[in-house]
C-alpha positions as CSV (number, residue, x, y, z in Angstrom):
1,X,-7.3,-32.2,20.2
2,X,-7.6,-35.9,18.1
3,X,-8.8,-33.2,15.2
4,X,-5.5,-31.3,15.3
5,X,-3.2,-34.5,16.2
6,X,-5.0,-36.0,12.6
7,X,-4.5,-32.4,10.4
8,X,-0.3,-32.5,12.1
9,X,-0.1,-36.5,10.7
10,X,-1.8,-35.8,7.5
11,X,-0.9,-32.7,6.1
12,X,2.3,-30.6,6.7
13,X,2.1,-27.7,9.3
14,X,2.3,-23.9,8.2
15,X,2.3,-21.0,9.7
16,X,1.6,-17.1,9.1
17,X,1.3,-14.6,10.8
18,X,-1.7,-11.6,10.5
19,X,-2.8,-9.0,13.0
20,X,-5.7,-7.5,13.0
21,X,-6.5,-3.7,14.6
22,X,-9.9,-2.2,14.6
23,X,-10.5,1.3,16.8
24,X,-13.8,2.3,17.6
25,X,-13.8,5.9,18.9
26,X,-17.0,7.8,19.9
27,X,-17.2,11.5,20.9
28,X,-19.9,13.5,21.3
29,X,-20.0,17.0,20.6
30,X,-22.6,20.5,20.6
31,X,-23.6,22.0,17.1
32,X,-25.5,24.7,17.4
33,X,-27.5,23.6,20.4
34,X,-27.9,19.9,19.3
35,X,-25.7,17.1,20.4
36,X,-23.9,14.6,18.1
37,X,-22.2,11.6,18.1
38,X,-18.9,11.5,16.0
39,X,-18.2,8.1,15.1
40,X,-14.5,7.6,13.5
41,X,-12.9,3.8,13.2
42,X,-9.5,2.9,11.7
43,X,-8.5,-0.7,11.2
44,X,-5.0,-2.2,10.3
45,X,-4.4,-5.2,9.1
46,X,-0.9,-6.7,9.3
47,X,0.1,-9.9,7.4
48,X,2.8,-12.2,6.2
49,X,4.0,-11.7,2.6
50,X,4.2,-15.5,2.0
51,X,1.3,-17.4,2.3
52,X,-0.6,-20.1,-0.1
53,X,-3.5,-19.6,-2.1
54,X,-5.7,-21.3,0.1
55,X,-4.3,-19.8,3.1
56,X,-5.0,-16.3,1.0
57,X,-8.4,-17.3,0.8
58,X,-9.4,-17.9,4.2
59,X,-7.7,-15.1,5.4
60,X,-9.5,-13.1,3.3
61,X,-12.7,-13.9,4.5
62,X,-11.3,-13.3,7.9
63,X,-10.4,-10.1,7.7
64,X,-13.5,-9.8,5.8
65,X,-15.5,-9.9,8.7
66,X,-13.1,-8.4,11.1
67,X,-13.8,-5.3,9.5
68,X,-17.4,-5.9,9.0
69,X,-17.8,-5.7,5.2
70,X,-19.6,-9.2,3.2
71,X,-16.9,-10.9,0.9
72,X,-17.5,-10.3,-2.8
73,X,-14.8,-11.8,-4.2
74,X,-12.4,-8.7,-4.1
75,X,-9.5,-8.7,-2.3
76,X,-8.8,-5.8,0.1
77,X,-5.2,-6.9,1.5
């Protein structure tokens, strides 16, 4: 908490909002006498229009690994 108290008296407080979805279905089905696992998996990502370019950053890398992919400096969002 002394962190957070220090960041609130030094710097000045923003906030953003982003949401972050992932599904994960599995379903298994018969082909031709052999079973197999269908994998599908959607992910949303919902964020704020107006955020700063450090903010951008961070979030970035975030979502990044939210949906599981390394960050390579392209942005996705």
């Amino acid at each position: 908490m002394q962190f957070i108290s220090n960041l609130l008296n030094t710097h000045e407080l923003c906030v953003f909002r982003v949401v972050l979805k992932k599904e994960i279905r599995r379903q298994r089905v018969l082909r031709d006498g052999k079973e197999e696992t269908v994998i599908t998996e959607d992910v949303h990502v919902i964020q704020d229009d107006e955020t700063t370019p450090e903010l951008d950053a961070a979030m970035q890398n975030v979502v990044d690994q939210f949906v599981g992919r390394s960050h390579s400096g392209e942005s996705s969002v």
